[in-house]
N, C-alpha and C positions, 0 to 999 in steps of 0.2 A: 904772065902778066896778071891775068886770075889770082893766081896766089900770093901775090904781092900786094893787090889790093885788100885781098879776105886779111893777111897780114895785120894791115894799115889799120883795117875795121877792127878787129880784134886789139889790138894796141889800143887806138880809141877809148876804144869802150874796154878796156882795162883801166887805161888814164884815167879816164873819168870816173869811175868805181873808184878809185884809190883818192882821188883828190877829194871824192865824197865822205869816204871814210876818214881821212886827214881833215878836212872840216868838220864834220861832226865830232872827232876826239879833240882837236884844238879850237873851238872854239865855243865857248858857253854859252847856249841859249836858254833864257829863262824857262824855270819850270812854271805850272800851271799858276801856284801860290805863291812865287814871286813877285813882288813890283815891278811893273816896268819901268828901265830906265830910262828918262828923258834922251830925247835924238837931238839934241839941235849942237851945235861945234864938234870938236873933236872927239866928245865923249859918245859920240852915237854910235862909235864901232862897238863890236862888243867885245869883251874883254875874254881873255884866256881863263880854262877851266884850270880850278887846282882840284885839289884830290877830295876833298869834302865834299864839293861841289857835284859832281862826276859821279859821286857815289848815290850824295842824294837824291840827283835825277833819276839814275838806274835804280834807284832802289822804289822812288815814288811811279817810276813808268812800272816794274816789275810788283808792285804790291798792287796796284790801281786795279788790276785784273779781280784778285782777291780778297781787297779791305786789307791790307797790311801795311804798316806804317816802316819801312825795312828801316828809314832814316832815324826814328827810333831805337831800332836795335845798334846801331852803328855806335848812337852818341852813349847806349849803355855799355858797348863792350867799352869806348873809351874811357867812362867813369868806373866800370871794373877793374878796368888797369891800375886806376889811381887805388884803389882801395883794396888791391891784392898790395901794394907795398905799405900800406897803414893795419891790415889785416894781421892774424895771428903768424906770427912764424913755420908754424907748427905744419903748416900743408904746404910748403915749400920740399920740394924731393932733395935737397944739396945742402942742407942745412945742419947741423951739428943734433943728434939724436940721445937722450939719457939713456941708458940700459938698464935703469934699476927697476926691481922688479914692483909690481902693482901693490899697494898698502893689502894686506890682507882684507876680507871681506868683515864685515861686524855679524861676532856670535848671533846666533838667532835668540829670539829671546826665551827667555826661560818658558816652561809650559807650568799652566796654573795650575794652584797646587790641587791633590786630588781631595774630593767632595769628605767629611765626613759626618757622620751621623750624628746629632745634637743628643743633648744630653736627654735622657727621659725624664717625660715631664710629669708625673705623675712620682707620687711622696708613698712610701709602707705605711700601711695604718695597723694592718693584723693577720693573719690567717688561720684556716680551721684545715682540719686533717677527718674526714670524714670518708670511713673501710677503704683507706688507704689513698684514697683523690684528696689531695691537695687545693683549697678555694682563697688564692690571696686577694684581701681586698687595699685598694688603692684609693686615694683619694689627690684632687686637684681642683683648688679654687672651693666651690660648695660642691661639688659634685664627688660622688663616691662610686665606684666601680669595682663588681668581682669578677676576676679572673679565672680560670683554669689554661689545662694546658692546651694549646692549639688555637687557642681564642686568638684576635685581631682586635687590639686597640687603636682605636681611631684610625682603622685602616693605615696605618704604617707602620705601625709594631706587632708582629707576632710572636706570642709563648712558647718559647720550644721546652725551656725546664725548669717545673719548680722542682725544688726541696726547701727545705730546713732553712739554708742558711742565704741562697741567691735564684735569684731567676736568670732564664739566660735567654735574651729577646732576641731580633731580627728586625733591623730597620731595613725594611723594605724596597721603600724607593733606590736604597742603595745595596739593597742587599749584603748587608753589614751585622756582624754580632755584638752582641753590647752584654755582658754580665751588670744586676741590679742585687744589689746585696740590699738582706730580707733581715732587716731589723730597725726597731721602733728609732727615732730619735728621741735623745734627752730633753 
């Protein structure tokens, strides 16, 4: 008889457990930021939860803890839905796929072109041949300058050879040769 009643107890307080549970899941009770609804006629019952609802709750008791807004996340992944089917085609996995291969990429561009040495600015005027050293002189704007060989004009140009007929300089900064042919103008 013991056991029959521990039974009865246990059944009990199972029933009741379960009819707790089945109210709670059917039946909607306002969240914190709901309106209440008016009580007075038949509308005072409260009405059955749908699925929006039920989510919202659990999602505003389960964020409440943390500052999280879940019912947020809910109405984004809804409007996700809508805008993966207005969205590109293209990130859908079952969808018809081109196999042609990528445009080539665009030449790289040219590289500029390489530096070269400006024309010498300095004009022939004359030269003297004295025991065998060579002295040309040069002239540019009113200025006149004698040269030999080894000399640096205007720090960019150096004399590597006279003779007779040309000089043969060294533009410097680029390290570049230049022939200066050695005769008067007309």
């Amino acid at each position: 008889m013991l056991q029959t009643r521990l039974q009865k107890r246990v059944a009990l307080v199972g029933l009741a457990l379960g009819s707790m549970v089945l109210l709670e899941r059917g039946i909607a009770l306002p969240a914190a930021d709901d309106p209440v609804p008016p009580r007075s006629g038949p509308e005072h019952a409260l009405p059955l939860r749908d699925a929006a609802t039920v989510t919202r709750n659990a999602a505003s008791k389960e964020g409440a803890s943390h500052g999280l807004r879940l019912d947020r996340l809910a109405a984004r992944d809804a409007s996700a839905d809508d805008d993966e089917e207005a969205a590109d085609p293209g990130g859908r996995v079952f969808d018809t796929v081109g196999f042609e291969p990528p445009p080539p990429p665009a030449p790289p561009p040219a590289p500029p072109p390489k530096p070269v040495a400006p024309a010498f600015p300095y004009a022939y005027l004359g030269s003297l041949l004295d025991d065998g050293l060579r002295t040309v002189f040069l002239t540019r704007d009113d200025r006149v300058l004698t040269v030999k060989r080894g000399d640096t004009v205007d720090g960019a140009w150096r004399v590597d050879e006279l003779d007779a007929s040309e000089m043969k300089l060294t533009y410097l900064p680029l390290k570049e040769s230049k022939q200066v042919p050695l005769r008067s103008s007309p």
